[in-house]
Structure formats: structure tokens, C-alpha cells
N, C-alpha and C positions, 0 to 999 in steps of 0.2 A: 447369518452370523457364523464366523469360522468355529471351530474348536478352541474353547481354551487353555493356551498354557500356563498350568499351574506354578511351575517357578515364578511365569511371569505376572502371577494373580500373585503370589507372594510376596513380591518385589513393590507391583504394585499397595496392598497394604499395609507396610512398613511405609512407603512413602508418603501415606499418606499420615501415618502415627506422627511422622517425624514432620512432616509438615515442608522439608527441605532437601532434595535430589542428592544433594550433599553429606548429610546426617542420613540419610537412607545407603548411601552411598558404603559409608563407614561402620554401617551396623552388621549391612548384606556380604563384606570384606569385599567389592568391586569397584571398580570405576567408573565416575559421575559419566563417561561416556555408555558404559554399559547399562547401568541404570534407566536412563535416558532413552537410549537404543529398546529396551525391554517396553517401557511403557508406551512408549509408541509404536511398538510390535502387537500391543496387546490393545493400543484402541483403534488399530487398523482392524484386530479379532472381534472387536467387538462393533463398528462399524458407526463408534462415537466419539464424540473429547469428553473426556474421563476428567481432567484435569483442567482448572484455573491456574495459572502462571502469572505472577507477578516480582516484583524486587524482594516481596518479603515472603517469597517463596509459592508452594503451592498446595489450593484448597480443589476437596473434589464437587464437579459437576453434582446432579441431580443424579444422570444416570452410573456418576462414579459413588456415591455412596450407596445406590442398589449394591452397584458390584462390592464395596465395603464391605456390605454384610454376607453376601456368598464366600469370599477372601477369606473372613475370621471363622466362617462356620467349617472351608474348606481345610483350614490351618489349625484349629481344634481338633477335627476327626483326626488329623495327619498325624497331631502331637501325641493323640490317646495311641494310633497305631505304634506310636515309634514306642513309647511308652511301654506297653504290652509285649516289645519285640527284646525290649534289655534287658530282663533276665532279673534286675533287681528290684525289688519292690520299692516303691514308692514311700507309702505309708512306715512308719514306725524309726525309719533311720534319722535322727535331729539334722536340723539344716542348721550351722554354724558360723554366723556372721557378725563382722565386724566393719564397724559405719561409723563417721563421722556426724557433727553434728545434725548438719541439715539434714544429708542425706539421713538419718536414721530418723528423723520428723516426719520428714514428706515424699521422700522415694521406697524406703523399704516395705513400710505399712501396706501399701496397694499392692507392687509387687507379691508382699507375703499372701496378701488377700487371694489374690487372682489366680497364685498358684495352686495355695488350698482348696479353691475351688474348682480345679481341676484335677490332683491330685488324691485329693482327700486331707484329713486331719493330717498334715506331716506338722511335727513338732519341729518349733522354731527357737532358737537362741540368739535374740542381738545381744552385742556388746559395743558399746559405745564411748568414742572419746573424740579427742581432736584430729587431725587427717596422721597426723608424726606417730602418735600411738597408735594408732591403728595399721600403720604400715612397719610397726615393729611386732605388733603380732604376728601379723602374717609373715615376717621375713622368721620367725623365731619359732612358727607354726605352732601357737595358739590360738590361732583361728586361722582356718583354711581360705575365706574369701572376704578381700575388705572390699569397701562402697567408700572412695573418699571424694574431697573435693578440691579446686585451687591448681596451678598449673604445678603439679606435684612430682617431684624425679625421686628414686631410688634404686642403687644398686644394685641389691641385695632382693628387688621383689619384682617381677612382672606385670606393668601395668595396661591395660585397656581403654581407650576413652567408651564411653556408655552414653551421655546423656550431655545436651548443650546449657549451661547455665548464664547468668547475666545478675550482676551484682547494682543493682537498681534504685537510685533516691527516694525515697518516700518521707510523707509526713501526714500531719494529720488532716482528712479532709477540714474539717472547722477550722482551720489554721491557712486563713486566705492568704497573708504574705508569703507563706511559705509554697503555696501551692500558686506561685505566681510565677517562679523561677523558671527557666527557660533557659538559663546557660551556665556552666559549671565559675563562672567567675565569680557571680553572682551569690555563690555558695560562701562568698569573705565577709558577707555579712549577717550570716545567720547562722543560729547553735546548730554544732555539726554534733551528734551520737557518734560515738566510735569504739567499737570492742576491746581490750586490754592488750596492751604490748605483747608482741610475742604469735598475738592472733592471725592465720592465714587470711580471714575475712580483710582485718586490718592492713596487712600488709600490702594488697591486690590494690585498695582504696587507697592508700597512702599514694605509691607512686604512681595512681590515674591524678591524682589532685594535686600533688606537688609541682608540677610544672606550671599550674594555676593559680595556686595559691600558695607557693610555696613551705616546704618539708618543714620550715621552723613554726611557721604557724598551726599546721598541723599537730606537730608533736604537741603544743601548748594548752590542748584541747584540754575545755574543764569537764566533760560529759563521757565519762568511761564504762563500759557495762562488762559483765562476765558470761554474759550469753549472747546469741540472737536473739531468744525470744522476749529479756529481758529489754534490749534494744530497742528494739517492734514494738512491743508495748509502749517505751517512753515514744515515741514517735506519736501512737497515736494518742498520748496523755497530752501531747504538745510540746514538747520540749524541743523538740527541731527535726532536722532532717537526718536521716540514719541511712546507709546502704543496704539492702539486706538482698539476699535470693530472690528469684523472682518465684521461686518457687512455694517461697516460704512466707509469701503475702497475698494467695489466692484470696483466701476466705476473709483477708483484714479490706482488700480494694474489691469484692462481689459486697461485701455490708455495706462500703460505702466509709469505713471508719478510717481508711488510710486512702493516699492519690499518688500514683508514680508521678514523680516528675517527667515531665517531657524536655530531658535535656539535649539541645540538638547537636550540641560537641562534645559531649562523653560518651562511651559505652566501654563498660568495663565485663565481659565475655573471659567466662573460665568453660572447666571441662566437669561433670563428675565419670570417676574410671572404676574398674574393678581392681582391682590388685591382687594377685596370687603369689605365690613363690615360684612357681614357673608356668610355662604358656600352657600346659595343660592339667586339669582339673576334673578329678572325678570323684563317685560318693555322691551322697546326697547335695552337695554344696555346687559341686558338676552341673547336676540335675539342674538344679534352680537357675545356675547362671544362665547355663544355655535355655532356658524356658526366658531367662527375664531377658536375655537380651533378644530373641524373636518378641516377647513381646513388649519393649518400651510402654513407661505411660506418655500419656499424649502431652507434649508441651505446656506450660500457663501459659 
């Protein structure tokens, strides 16, 4: 076996985080050609296939999740060295963030985790609201780094994509008619959940179904909620089918209490980004970012 090169050990476990040459692509700031080029440099190094390749991307071999676990152990020491080489402490400076709904559910949580746990106690501050609020803190700098969600533009704030999302039909397993559906047409005869006007969730869902079912029937919807989670929940109470994150029905589809539809003509794909006031970012909130984007959570 040759020498490992660790860039390309590093490349390789991102790609595998991300599960996509593409979304590894974009994390690493290279090209899916580079990418590419790298991991097949590195299982020529290693003198195996590292990787399963398919349409819906790529899972690691037997002998690529050995290397997985050498990858995160090599990319730990690396981060403790770099850590120890900047001068500022880690501990005691607040990490200052601002997140939109989901993301402040089910993305910051682990990130905070994962970092603390490398780190040590560093004290954290979310602050929480819709993706538009949150992108005026940051532009108004009252909070130094937002997590939003939705194909989101602003002026006044530099944004990042971070994380691939997918806005998903669910309903309730018990709920067999509903969990029968198979095509977004199909959706004209059953209670559709929909967040309250005004909402990004909403908006995203709106114009994937209006070419289907038409905007007037839409708007007409008697089933309005003021959260997601409130949403989620009527889904799995029965009341029909809702859109939500895919991220934000891990634990409702592992119980068994909610069932993604398997719709084979929709898919409604958003981004979530970072947002700063400009492309560079330091301080404790630097810190963090740059740790969270080397380490993404793993896809649902």
C-alpha cells in the first residue's frame, strides 16, 4: 500500500458525510472533477474500491469505512493542532448564532454538540426566528452568523450554501389512503396541512403544486398551521398530508408514526446556507463555522 495522502483522506471523508461527489464538491470549494480525480488517486493508494457509486450517489465499501474511521481520527488531531496554533482560546468566548426554524431544530443542536465536544464548554447563544429575520440580524449585525433556509437572496448579507434539504409529503402511517399516493395529482383529493401565508416553507410548496393542482385551490386550503412542528404533528394526528424537511421527520418515519410519500413527479429540493455580512468571519462564531462546515451532519 502506497503512502497516504491526507488531503485526499480528507476529501475522501467529506464525501462520504455528504454522501454526494457533488455536495462534497461544494463543501471542499473544488470541482466535481477534482473531487473525483482525488478519490480515485486515493484508492489506487490504497490498492481497493473505497466507494459504491450509484444515481443516488455514493455509499463506502467495507474496506472504505475502515478508512472512515482512520479519515475522522486523522481530521480530529489535525483540528486539535490547528486549534492550539491560533492564538485564541476556544473556551469562554460565546458562539453567537442566528437560525431559522428548522435549522435551529435539527441542524444546530448536533453541530453545537460535536463542537463542545471538541472544544470544550464554549458557551452558546441561538437566536431564532424565520429565514427574513434572521438575515436582518446579520445584515444589521446583531448576530454575527445566521443558518437559514429556502432558495434565500440578500443584498446586504453574504450567503454560503452548507447543507442539501428536500421538502417531503408525509402523513400518518395509520392513515392507509393517504399513504397510498404515488403522484403529486393525486394530492386534489386529500387534506393538504399548509403553514400560514407569508411562510418560506409555504411558498417553495405552493409553486411545486400549482401547476398540478392549481394556485386557486391551493390558496383555498382550510388546514393552516404556524409552525412546522405543529404541522408534523397534525400529519401524524391524521388530518392529511403536510410538506415538511426531510430533516425534521427523522424520528416521526424511524417510530414508524409518519411514511414519506413516494411521489415519483415531485421533488421539491432547497438549500440550507450560512449567512454573514461578509465572506469573511472570525471570533468565536469563525471558529464554529469553519469546524461545522469540515464537519457536516450526515444526510437523513
Amino acid at each position: 500500500m502506497s503512502p497516504v495522502d491526507p488531503r485526499k483522506l480528507e476529501t475522501f471523508r467529506v464525501v462520504v458525510q455528504t454522501r454526494k461527489i457533488s455536495s462534497a464538491a461544494k463543501l471542499l470549494h473544488l470541482s466535481q472533477p477534482a473531487v473525483t480525480a482525488q478519490i480515485r488517486g486515493l484508492e489506487e493508494e490504497c490498492g481497493r474500491a473505497l466507494l459504491l457509486r450509484s444515481s443516488k450517489g455514493v455509499t463506502p465499501t467495507d474496506w472504505g469505512l475502515r478508512l472512515l474511521e482512520a479519515a475522522k481520527q486523522v481530521h480530529d488531531v489535525l483540528g486539535a493542532l490547528e486549534g492550539a496554533f491560533q492564538g485564541e482560546p476556544a473556551v469562554g468566548e460565546e458562539v453567537v448564532l442566528g437560525a431559522s426554524m428548522t435549522t435551529a431544530a435539527y441542524v444546530v443542536p448536533p453541530l453545537a454538540a460535536g463542537y463542545r465536544a471538541i472544544n470544550g464548554r464554549v458557551p452558546f447563544r441561538l437566536q431564532v426566528s424565520n429565514t427574513a429575520r434572521v438575515l436582518e440580524w446579520v445584515a444589521d449585525g446583531r448576530v454575527p452568523l445566521g443558518l437559514v433556509e429556502g432558495a434565500t437572496r440578500s443584498s446586504r448579507v453574504h450567503l454560503e450554501r452548507y447543507l442539501e434539504d428536500e421538502l417531503v409529503p408525509v402523513a400518518a402511517s395509520s392513515a392507509r389512503d393517504l399513504c397510498r399516493i404515488t403522484r403529486a395529482a393525486e394530492l386534489a383529493s386529500v387534506p393538504l396541512l399548509f403553514r400560514e401565508p407569508g411562510s418560506n416553507t409555504r411558498a417553495m410548496v405552493e409553486e411545486a403544486l400549482a401547476p398540478v393542482l392549481g394556485a386557486r385551490e391551493i390558496r383555498r386550503s382550510e388546514l393552516l398551521f404556524g409552525s412546522n412542528q405543529s404541522m408534523k404533528m397534525a400529519a401524524v394526528a391524521g388530518l392529511g398530508v403536510a410538506f415538511v424537511s426531510r430533516w425534521s421527520v427523522q424520528l416521526e418515519v424511524s417510530a414508524g408514526t409518519l411514511r414519506v410519500l413516494p411521489l415519483r413527479d415531485l421533488r421539491i429540493a432547497r438549500t440550507f446556507s450560512w449567512a454573514t455580512a461578509s465572506s469573511k468571519l472570525h471570533g468565536a462564531a469563525g471558529r464554529f463555522r469553519t469546524w461545522a462546515l469540515r464537519n457536516p451532519p450526515a444526510r437523513p
